[in-house]
Structure formats: structure tokens, C-alpha cells
C-alpha positions in Angstrom: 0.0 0.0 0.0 1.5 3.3 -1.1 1.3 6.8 1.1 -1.4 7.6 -1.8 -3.7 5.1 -0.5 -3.7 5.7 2.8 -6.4 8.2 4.3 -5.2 10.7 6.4 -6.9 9.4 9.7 -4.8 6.2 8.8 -1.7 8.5 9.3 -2.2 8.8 12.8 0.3 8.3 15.6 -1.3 4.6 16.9 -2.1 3.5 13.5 0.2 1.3 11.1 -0.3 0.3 7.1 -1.1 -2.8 9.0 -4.3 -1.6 11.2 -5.4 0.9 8.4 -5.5 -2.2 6.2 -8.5 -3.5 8.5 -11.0 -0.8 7.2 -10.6 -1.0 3.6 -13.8 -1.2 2.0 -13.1 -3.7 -0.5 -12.8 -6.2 2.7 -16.5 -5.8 3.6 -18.4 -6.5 0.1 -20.9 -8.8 1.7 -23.4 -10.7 -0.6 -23.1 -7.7 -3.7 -21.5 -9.3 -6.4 -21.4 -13.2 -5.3 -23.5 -15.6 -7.4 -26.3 -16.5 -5.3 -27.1 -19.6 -7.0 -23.3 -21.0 -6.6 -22.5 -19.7 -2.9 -25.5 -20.8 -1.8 -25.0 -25.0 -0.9 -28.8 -24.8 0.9 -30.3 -24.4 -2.5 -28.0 -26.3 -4.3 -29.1 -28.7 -1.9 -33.3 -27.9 -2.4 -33.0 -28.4 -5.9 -31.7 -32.0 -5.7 -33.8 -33.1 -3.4 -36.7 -32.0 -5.5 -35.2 -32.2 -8.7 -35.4 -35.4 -10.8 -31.5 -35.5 -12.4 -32.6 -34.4 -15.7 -34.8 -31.8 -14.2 -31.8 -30.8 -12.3 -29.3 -30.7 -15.5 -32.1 -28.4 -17.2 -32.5 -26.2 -14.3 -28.6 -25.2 -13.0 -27.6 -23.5 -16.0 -30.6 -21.1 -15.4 -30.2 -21.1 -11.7 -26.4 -20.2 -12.0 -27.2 -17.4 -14.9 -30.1 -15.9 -12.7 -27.8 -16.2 -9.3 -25.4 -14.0 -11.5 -27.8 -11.4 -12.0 -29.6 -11.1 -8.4 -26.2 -11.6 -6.7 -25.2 -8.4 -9.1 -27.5 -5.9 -10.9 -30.4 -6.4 -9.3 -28.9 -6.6 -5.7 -27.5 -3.0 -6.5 -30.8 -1.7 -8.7 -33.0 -2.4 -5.4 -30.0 -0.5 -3.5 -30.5 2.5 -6.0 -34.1 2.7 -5.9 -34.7 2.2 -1.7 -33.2 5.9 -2.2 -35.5 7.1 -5.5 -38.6 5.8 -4.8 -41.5 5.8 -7.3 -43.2 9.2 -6.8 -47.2 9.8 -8.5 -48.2 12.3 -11.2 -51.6 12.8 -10.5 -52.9 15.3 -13.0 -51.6 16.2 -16.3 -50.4 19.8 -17.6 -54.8 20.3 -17.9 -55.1 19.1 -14.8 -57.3 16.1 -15.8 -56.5 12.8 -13.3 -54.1 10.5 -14.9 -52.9 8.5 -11.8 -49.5 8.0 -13.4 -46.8 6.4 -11.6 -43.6 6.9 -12.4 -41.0 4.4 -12.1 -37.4 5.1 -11.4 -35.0 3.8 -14.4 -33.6 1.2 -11.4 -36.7 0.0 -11.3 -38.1 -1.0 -14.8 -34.4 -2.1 -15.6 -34.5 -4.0 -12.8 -37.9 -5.9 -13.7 -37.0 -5.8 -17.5 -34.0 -8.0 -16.5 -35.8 -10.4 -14.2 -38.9 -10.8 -16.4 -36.7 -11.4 -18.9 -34.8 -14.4 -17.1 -37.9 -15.9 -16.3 -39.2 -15.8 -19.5 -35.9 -17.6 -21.0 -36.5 -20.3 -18.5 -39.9 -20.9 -19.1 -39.2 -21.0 -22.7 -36.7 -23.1 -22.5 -38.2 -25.4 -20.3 -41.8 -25.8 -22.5 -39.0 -26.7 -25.6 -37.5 -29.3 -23.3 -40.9 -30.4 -21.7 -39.9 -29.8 -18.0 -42.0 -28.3 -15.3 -40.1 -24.8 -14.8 -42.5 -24.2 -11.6 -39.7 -25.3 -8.7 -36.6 -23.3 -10.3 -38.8 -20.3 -11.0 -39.9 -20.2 -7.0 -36.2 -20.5 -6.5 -35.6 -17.8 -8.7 -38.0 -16.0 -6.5 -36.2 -17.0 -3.7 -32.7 -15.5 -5.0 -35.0 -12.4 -6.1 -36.4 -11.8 -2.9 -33.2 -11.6 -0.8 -32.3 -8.8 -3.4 -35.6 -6.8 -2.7 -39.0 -8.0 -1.8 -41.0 -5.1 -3.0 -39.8 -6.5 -6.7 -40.9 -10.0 -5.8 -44.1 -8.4 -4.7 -44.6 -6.3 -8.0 -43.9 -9.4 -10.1 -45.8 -12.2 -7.9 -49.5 -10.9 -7.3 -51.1 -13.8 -8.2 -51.6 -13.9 -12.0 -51.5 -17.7 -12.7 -55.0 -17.4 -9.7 -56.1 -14.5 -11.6 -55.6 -16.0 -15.1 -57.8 -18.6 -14.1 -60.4 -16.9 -12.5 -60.5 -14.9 -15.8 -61.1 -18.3 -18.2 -63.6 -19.4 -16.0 -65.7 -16.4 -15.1 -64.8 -13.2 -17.1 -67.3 -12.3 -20.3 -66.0 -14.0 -23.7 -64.6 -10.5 -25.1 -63.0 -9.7 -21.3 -61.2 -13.2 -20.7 -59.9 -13.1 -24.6 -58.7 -10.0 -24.5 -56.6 -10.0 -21.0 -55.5 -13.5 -21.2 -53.6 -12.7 -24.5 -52.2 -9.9 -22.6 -50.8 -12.3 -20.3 -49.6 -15.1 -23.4 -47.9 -12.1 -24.8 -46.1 -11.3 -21.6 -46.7 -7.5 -21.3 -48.9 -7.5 -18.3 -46.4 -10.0 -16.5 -45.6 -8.2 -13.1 -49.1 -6.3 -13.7 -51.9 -7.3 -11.4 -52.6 -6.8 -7.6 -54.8 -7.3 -5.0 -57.4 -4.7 -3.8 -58.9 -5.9 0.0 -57.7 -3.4 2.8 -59.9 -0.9 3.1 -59.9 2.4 5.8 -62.0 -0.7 8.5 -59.0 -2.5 8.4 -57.6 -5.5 6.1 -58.2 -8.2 7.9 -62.0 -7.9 8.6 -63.0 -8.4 5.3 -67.0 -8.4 5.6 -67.0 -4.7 6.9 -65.6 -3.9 3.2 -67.6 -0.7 2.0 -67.0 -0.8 -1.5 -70.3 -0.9 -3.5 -70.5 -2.6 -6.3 -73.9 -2.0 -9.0 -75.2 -3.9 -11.9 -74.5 -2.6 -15.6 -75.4 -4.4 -18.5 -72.8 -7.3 -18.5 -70.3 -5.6 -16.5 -71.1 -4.0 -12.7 -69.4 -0.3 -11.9 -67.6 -0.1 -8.5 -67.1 2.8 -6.5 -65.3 2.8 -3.3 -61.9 3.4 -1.7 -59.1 1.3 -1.2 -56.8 2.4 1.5 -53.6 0.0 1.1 -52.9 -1.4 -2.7 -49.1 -2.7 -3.4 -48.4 -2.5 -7.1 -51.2 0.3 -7.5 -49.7 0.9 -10.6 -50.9 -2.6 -12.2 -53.3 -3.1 -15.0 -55.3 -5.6 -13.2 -56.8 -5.7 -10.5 -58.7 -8.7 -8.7 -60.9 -6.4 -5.7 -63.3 -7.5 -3.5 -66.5 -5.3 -3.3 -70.3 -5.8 -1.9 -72.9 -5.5 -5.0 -76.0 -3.5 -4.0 -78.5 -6.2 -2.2 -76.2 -8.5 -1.0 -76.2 -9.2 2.5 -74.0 -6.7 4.8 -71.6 -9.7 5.9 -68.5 -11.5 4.3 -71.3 -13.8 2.5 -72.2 -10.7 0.6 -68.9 -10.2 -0.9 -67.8 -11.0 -4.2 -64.5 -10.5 -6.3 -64.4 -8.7 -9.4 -62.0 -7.7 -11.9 -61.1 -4.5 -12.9 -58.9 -3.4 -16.0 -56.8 0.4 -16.1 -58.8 1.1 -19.4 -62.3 -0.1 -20.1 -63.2 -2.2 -23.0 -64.1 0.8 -25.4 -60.5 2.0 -24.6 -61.0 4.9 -22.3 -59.8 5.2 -18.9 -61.7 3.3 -16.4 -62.6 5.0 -13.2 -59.4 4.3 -11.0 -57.7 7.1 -9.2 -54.4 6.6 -6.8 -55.3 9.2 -4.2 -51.6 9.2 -2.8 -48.8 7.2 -2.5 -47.4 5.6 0.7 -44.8 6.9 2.9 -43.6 3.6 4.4 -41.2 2.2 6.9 -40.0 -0.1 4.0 -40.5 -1.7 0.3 -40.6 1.3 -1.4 -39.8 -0.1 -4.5 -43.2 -1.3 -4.9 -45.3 1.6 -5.5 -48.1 1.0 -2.8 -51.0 3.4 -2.4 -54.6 4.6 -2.0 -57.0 3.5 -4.4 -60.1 5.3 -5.4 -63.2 3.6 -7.6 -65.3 6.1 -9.6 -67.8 4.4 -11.7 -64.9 1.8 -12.6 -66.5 -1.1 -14.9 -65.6 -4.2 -13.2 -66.7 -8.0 -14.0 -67.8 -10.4 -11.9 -65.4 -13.8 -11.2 -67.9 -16.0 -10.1 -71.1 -18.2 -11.1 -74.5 -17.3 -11.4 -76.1 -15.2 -9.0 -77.1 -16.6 -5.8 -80.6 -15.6 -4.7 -80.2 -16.3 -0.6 -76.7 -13.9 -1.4 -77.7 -11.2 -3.4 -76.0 -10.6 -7.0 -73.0 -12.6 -5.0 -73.2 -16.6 -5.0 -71.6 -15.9 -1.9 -68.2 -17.6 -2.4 -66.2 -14.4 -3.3 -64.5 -14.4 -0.2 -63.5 -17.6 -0.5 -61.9 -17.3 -4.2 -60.2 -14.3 -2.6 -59.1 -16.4 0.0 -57.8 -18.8 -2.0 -55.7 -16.3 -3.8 -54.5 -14.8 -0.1 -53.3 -18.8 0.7 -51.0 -18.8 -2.7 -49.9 -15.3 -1.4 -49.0 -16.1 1.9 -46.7 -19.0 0.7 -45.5 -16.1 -1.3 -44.9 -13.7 1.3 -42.9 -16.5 3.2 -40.5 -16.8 0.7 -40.3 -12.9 1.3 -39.4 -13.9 4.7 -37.0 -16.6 4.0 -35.1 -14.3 1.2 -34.8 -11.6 4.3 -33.2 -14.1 6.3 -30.9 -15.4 4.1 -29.6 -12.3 3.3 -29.2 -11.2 6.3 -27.2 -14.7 7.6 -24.9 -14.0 4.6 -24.2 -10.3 4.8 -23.4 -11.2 8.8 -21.2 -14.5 7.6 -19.2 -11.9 5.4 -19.1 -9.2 8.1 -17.7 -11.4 10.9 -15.4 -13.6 8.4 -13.8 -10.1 7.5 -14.4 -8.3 10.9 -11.1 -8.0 13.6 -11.8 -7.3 17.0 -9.6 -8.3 20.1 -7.0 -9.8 17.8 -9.5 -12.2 16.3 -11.8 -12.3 13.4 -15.4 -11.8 14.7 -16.0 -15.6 13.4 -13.8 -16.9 15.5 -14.8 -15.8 18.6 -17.1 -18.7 20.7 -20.1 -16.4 21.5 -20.3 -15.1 17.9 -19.9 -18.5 16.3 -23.3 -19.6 18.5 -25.4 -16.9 17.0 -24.0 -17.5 13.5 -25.1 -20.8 14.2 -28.3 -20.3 15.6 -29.0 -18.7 12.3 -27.8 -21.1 10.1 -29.9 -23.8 11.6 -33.2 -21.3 11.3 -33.1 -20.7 8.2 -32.6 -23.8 6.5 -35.5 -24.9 9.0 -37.2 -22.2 7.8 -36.3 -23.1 3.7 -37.4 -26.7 4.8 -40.8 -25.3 5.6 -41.5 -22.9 2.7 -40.1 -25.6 -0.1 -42.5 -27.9 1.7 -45.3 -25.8 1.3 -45.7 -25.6 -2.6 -47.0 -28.8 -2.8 -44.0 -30.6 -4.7 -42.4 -34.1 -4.4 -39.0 -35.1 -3.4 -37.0 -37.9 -3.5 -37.8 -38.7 0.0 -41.7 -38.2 -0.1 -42.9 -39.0 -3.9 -46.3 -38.3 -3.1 -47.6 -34.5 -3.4 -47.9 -33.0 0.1 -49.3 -29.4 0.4 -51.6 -29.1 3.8 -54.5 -26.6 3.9 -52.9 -25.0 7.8 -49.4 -25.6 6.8 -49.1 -22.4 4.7 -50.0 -20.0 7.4 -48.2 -21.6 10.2 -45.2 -21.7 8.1 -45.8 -18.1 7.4 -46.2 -17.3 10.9 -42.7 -18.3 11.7 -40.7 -17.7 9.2 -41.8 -14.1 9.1 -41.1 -13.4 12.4 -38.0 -15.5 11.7 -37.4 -12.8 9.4 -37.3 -9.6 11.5 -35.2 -11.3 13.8 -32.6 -12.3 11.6 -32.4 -9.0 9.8 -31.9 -7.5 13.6 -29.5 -10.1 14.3 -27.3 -9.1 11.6 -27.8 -5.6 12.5 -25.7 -6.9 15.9 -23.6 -8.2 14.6 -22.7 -5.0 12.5 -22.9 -3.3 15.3 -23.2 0.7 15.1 -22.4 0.7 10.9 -25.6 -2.4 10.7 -27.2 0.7 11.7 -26.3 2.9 9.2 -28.2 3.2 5.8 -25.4 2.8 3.6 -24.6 -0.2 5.1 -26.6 -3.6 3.8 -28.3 -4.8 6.7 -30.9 -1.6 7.6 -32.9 -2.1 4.6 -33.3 -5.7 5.1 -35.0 -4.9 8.8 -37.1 -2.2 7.2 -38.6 -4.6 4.8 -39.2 -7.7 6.5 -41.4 -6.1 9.2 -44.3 -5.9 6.4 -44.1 -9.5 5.8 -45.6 -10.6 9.6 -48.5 -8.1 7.8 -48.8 -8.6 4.2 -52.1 -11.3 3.8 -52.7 -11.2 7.8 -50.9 -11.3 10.8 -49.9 -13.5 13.5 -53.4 -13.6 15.3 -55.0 -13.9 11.4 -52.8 -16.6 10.9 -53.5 -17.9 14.1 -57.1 -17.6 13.1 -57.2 -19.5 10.1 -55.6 -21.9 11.8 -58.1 -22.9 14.1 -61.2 -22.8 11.0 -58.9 -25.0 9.1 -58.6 -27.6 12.6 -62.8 -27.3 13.1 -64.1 -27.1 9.6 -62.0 -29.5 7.7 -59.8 -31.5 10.4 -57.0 -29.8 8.7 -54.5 -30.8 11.2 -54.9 -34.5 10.6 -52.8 -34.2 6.8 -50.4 -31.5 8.5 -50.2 -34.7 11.2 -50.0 -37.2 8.4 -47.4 -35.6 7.0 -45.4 -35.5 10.1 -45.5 -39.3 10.1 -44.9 -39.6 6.6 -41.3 -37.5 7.6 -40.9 -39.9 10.6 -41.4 -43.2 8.5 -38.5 -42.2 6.0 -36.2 -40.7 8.7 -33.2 -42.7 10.5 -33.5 -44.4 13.5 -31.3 -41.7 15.6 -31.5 -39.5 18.8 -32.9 -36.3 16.3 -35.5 -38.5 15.2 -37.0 -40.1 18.0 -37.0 -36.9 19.6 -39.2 -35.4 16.9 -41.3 -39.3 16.8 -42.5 -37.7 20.3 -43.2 -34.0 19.9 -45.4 -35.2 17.0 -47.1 -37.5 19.0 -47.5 -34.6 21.8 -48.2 -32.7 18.9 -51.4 -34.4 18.3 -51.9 -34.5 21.7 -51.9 -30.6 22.2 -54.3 -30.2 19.4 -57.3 -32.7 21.4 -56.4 -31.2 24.5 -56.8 -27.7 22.4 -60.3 -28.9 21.1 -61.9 -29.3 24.4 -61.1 -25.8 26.0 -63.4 -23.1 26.2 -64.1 -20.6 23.6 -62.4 -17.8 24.5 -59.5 -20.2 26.6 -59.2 -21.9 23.3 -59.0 -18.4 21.2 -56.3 -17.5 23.3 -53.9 -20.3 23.1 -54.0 -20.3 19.4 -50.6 -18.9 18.9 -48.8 -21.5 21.4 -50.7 -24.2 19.2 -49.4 -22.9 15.7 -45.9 -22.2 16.9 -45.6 -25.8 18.5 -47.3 -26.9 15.0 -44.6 -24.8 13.0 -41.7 -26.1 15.6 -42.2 -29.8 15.1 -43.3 -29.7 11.0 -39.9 -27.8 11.0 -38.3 -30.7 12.8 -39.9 -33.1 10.7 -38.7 -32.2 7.4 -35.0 -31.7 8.5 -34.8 -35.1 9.6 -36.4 -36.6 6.2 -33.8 -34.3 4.4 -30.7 -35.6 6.9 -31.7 -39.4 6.3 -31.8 -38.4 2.3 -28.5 -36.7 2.4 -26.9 -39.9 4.7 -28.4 -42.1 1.8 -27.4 -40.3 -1.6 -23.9 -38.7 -0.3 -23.3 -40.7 3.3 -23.0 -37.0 4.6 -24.1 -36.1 7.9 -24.1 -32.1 8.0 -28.1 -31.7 7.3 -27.9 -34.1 10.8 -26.3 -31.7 12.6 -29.1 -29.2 11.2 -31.8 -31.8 12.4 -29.9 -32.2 16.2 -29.2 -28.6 16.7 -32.6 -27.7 15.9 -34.4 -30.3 17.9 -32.0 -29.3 20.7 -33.0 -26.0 21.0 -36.9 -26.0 20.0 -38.1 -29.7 21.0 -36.1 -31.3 23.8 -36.8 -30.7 27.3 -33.3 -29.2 28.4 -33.7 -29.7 32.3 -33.0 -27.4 35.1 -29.7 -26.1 33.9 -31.0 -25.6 30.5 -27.9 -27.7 29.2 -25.6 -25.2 30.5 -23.9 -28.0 31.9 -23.5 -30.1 28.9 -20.4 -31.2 28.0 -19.0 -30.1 24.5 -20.9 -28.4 22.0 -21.3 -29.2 18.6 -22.2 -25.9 17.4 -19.0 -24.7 18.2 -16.8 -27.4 17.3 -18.5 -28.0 13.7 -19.1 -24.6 13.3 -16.9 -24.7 9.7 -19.0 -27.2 8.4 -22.0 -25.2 9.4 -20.7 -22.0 7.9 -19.2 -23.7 4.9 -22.4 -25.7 4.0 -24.1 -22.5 4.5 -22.3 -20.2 2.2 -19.4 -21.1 -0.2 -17.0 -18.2 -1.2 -14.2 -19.2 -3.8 
């Protein structure tokens, strides 16, 4: 290092070439610029256990090309434009409303780039005949630890909304918006209108009115939150005039930017958001004037009104895909949040060590390893797809929203933990880790919080006896497991498990209400469990490698086993700590 490279506060009397070397920047890069397919064994991992081989052959050539980009331009586009938000022009130079939002060019470069990725994969994959479905969630997955207000731009439910569309919408309607969506220019171009000024999660006190015209109906209302407000389709739940005052008299309707004869249709964004975080997605008021809508649902109902009475539940059904969605939010926050902290204390010196090597930093660095690949074991789980350890499709109608109940918290407190371990510059915007904290908080929100979740929950356990596939499932895990310490640990929380949820049943109403959230975290604790010993006894089998084990027994030790009076303090050795490079090296590979 030359005199010309040295600052002048480097020049000081107690510093040397050798301490100013500690705080050159290129030492702290963190996760910008790594390919986040290739440093990133826990998806390497996902895809073969999901992947048949040639599946697998197809997909890691697209994986590695998309890691690339979301490790790289993306991960410094979402940088650029958490500083220039989108801003609204309301009215044109004539003052007439035109509800424009406009886009900063980090922004639509950013989704030109990842639209087109996606498009190359699914191309390539109909020409090859492979299901693209798994590595495009993946690609989600990589997307989302760049910035989740893209991933919640591009993934508002169109493949729901395309079908409520074929099925419901009037010939000329469902022609003319599904070959906007064959063509690919209203990719990333739908959203979700619920929350109104009542609140989004009581749904039934909805004001928005919506009245009969000709084939169509004309809405007129106000929606107080919308994400991606600048869309050109919207699915929105309003009440048509008759139907009763309640959630069986609401009904889900679609509504286009421009009506059919070309014009303008009747949507005005009022204002844009000022929010905490996710400001890249434009997210803002909403207001329905006369806005020709159509109906996505059967004939009219005549105990519901002009509703048959199941638009909630279609709506519903495109809040469950959402959720799974806003998971993988989560899980993206929390990867990149254990990565940027994994660079930080591999580079970070403090009391003559690395940060890395020091025993209390090495137990939260493993804490958080273990999470979130519990936490990846979970959402992977969730979409319903086979692996080579459980052929048989397994989605679960609760497991979606107890696996987004803890994995977005899991979220918040990983993106604080890393903020620790940055210590005063975690806290500082032009450091990595602040925006991370700033967006995840919306995810324990987004499609209804822990109490909603918590809520949903106990309808699926009464109405459909949803916990007995979430239990089958668990046995499923426990039949295909090894016959080790881990597992027969988790063999009895799922038979407690089970347990709990009688016990649950029999409690008083309100008793029962309250206990709710102790019932879906113990749910989420042992699924999580569960599926980490399936993958360990699939990794012992294909690779006779025991590190996805070590996941399994660390996790168990610290969520399911009964730790004793001392807590373990007294325990002898720890494995944590003395396998702690096989943790951190299966977690994230650098060079």
C-alpha cells in the first residue's frame, strides 16, 4: 500500500499500514457481487432433493445465470431505488387525473432483467418439456433476498387471476386479458385490492359498492392500502347492492386500467405511501369512480344477493397462494441477512481475532444457520411438490400459514440479528443490513398477521380436520427418517403434537381463542423438525454426509427437547461450536 492510499486518519500516531488495512472497503463487500445460486450450498441442496437428475441438469444452468444477476444488478438496482422511490403524477399539464406512476430507471431495468430471465427459463423449459415451476420459485427465492418489493410487484397472483378470468370473465373480457398475459406484457401487472380504511383483515366490513351494468357492474369505493397500484389488473373484493351486509355478501371482481371501449376506467391513486420499507413497490390509495368491473364468479345466488356468496372464499384462495408467497419474502430476508453477517464477521477483527472466531459469535451465526434452513425446509414444503424422500404431493390446507407465521417473524429477527452483529455501521443506511430490517417487518402483515394466521388456523382444525394431513405428513417424515437421537426426539413431539391439538379442542371458547398462537408455533416447531430429519436421512443415503444431521440435532436441541433445570448449561461439548466450519461452509461457499 502506497502513502497515496492511505487516508489521512490512517496517518495517525497509533495507527500502522497494517491496522489501516482493517478498514478498507473492499474487505467488507458482503453478498453484492457473489453468485447466489453458486454460494449458496442450501439451495443447491433444495433443488436435488426436488429435482429429478434431468430436471436438475435443465435447471442449473438457469439457476447459475439468474444467481449472477440477483447476486449483481439487481442486488445494486433495489439499492439505488430504496433511495428514488417511485413518486405519483396525479394530474396532467390540464389538470385532468391520470394517476401515473412513475418508475425510477432502477426500477423497470430491474424488472426488464428479471422478467426477462424468467421468460428464457420458461421457454426453454416448454421446448425441453420440464416443469419450470420449482426453479422459477427459486428464482423468487434469489429475487427476494435482493428486494421483496420487486418480488411483490412481479408475484401478485396472476396464474390465480388467469384462471379466474377463463372461468368467469365475459367472452370479449377473458380473450382480450389473457392474451395480454400469453404475450407477456402485463407480467408483473396485477394486484390485489382488499384493505380498506375498516381494516384488512376484517374483510365483511368492506364498504365498496359494487352496481349492476349491463354485463359488467361499476364499482365505486376506496381502497386504502394497494401494493403494485400501478398494475393493470386488479382482482378487488367489493359488496354488490342487495347482497347481505356480511362476508357472505362479498364478491370478487376484476377490474382493468382502461375499459373495453378503450377509455380510462374509473381508478384514481389518491396518494402514494410513505412507508417504513419496500418502497420499491409503489403501494397506495386507491379510489373507484364508476370503474367497470366484471364479476369472477357463477350465477347469482338468490339467498346472497347478486354474490353466490363464495367471493370471499376465491379471494381467499388467492390470499393462501400469497401467503406461501410472502414467506419466501421472509426466508429471502433471512438469508440475506445470515450472509451479509457471515461476510461481516469472516472479515471483521476485534480483540485480535476475526469476529468468526470468537465462541459467543460462532453460537449466534449458528443459531442462524440452523433457522433458516429450517425455515427453507418449511417454505419448499409448502408448494405442494415431491422429493426424493416423499414421492407423493404433500401441500396441507394450515401448513401455509403456520409456516408463514414463523418464518416471518424468523425474518425480522434475523435481519436484527445481523444488524448486531454489525454493530453501530448495521445501523447505518449505507450499510446492507438496515434495509433488510425495514422490509421484512411488512411481511408478519402482508395477507394477515400472527393472530389472522393464528385464526385461520383454528377454522382450518374445526371445519376441515386440517391438522390431521399436516399430522399425516409428520408421520410420513418420521417413517423415512433414520432411526437416531434427532428422530426419535421429533417421533414424540409429534405424538404430543397431536396431543396438544385434542387437548386444544376441548377448551373453552375464549380459553381456546387465546392459546391459538402457542398451538401454531408448537405446529410450526415440530413440521420444521420433521422435514429436517427426512432431508438428513436423504443426504446420509445419496452422499453418506451427515451435515443436514447436525441441522436436524441442533434444531431439535433448541426447539423440541426438554433441556432440564440447567438448561444444558452443563452439557459437555458443544457441537455448534466445534462443527461450526461445516456449518458456515455448508451455508455459504466463497471461492
Amino acid at each position: 500500500m502506497s502513502d497515496y492510499d492511505v487516508e489521512a486518519v490512517d496517518r495517525l500516531p497509533f495507527s500502522t499500514p497494517e491496522k489501516a488495512d482493517r478498514y478498507r472497503t473492499e474487505n467488507y463487500q458482503g453478498a453484492v457481487g457473489l453468485n447466489w445460486y453458486r454460494s449458496d450450498p442450501t439451495l443447491q441442496f433444495t433443488m436435488s432433493y426436488y429435482l429429478q437428475p434431468d430436471e436438475l441438469a435443465f435447471a442449473e444452468p438457469h439457476l447459475i445465470r439468474i444467481g449472477e444477476l440477483m447476486g449483481g444488478p439487481v442486488a445494486r438496482w433495489a439499492e439505488e431505488t430504496d433511495r428514488n422511490p417511485p413518486r405519483l403524477e396525479r394530474y396532467d399539464r390540464w389538470g385532468h387525473d391520470i394517476s401515473r406512476v412513475i418508475q425510477p430507471h432502477s426500477f423497470t431495468a430491474s424488472k426488464r432483467a428479471v422478467l426477462d430471465a424468467h421468460r428464457a427459463l420458461k421457454d426453454d423449459a416448454r421446448e425441453a418439456g420440464v416443469n419450470p415451476a420449482l426453479p422459477l420459485f427459486a428464482s423468487n427465492y434469489m429475487l427476494n433476498q435482493a428486494d421483496i418489493g420487486m418480488g411483490c410487484a412481479l408475484g401478485t397472483g396472476a396464474n390465480m387471476v388467469k384462471a379466474l378470468v377463463a372461468a368467469y370473465a365475459p367472452p370479449d373480457v377473458r380473450e382480450h386479458v389473457l392474451a395480454k398475459f400469453e404475450s407477456g406484457e402485463w407480467e408483473g401487472e396485477t394486484a390485489q385490492l382488499l384493505t380498506e380504511r375498516t381494516g384488512g383483515s376484517d374483510l365483511g366490513a368492506l364498504e365498496t359498492t359494487a352496481t349492476r351494468h349491463g354485463d359488467a357492474w361499476l364499482l365505486n369505493g376506496f381502497k386504502w392500502f394497494a401494493s403494485n397500484c400501478d398494475g393493470k389488473v386488479f382482482v378487488v373484493l367489493a359488496k354488490p347492492e342487495g347482497a347481505p351486509d356480511s362476508t357472505r355478501g362479498v364478491a370478487t371482481f376484476l377490474v382493468l386500467r382502461t375499459r373495453r371501449d378503450g377509455s380510462a376506467n374509473g381508478v384514481r391513486i389518491r396518494r402514494l405511501k410513505d412507508k417504513l420499507g419496500t418502497r420499491s413497490v409503489a403501494s397506495g390509495e386507491i379510489e373507484f369512480v364508476d370503474a367497470e368491473a366484471f364479476l369472477l364468479s357463477g350465477e347469482p345466488n338468490v339467498d346472497a344477493g347478486p354474490s353466490d356468496g363464495k367471493g370471499l372464499g376465491r379471494m381467499m384462495e388467492l390470499t393462501n397462494a400469497a401467503r406461501l408467497g410472502i414467506a419466501l419474502f421472509a426466508l429471502g430476508n433471512a438469508r440475506r441477512a445470515l450472509v451479509e453477517s457471515l461476510c461481516y464477521a469472516r472479515a471483521r477483527r476485534a480483540f485480535g481475532d476475526a469476529l468468526v472466531d470468537k465462541p459467543l459469535m460462532r453460537r449466534k451465526l449458528a443459531e442462524m444457520i440452523v433457522d433458516v434452513e429450517a425455515a427453507q425446509a418449511l417454505v419448499f414444503d409448502c408448494t405442494g411438490f415431491a422429493n426424493h424422500r416423499q414421492p407423493r404431493p404433500v401441500r396441507q390446507r394450515i401448513a401455509v400459514p403456520v409456516t408463514k407465521l414463523k418464518v416471518c417473524r424468523l425474518g425480522i429477527t434475523m435481519a436484527s440479528d445481523a444488524i448486531e452483529i454489525h454493530g453501530g455501521n448495521g445501523y447505518i443506511e449505507n450499510w446492507p443490513v438496515a434495509r433488510l430490517l425495514r422490509d421484512a417487518q411488512v411481511n408478519t402483515i402482508w395477507e394477515g398477521p400472527d393472530h389472522i394466521l393464528c385464526l385461520d388456523v383454528r377454522r382450518g382444525i374445526e371445519r376441515a380436520r386440517a391438522h390431521e394431513p399436516l399430522l399425516a405428513r409428520l408421520h410420513d417424515a418420521m417413517e423415512v427418517s433414520d432411526d437416531d437421537d434427532t428422530t426419535r426426539l421429533v417421533r414424540r413431539r409429534v405424538e404430543d403434537l397431536d396431543a396438544a391439538i385434542t387437548a386444544w379442542a376441548k377448551l373453552p371458547d375464549k380459553v381456546a381463542e387465546s392459546r391459538l398462537f402457542a398451538l401454531t408455533q408448537f405446529m410450526g416447531d415440530v413440521y420444521a423438525g420433521a422435514l429436517l430429519t427426512e432431508q438428513a436421512a436423504w443426504e446420509r443415503a445419496t452422499s453418506q454426509a451427515d451435515r443436514k444431521a447436525l441441522i436436524a440435532q441442533l434444531y431439535a436441541q433448541r426447539y423440541l427437547a426438554d433441556r432440564g433445570p440447567l438448561r444444558g448449561i452443563d452439557a459437555e461439548g458443544d457441537e455448534a461450536i466445534e462443527r461450526f466450519g461445516e456449518l458456515a461452509d455448508g451455508a455459504l461457499a466463497i471461492g
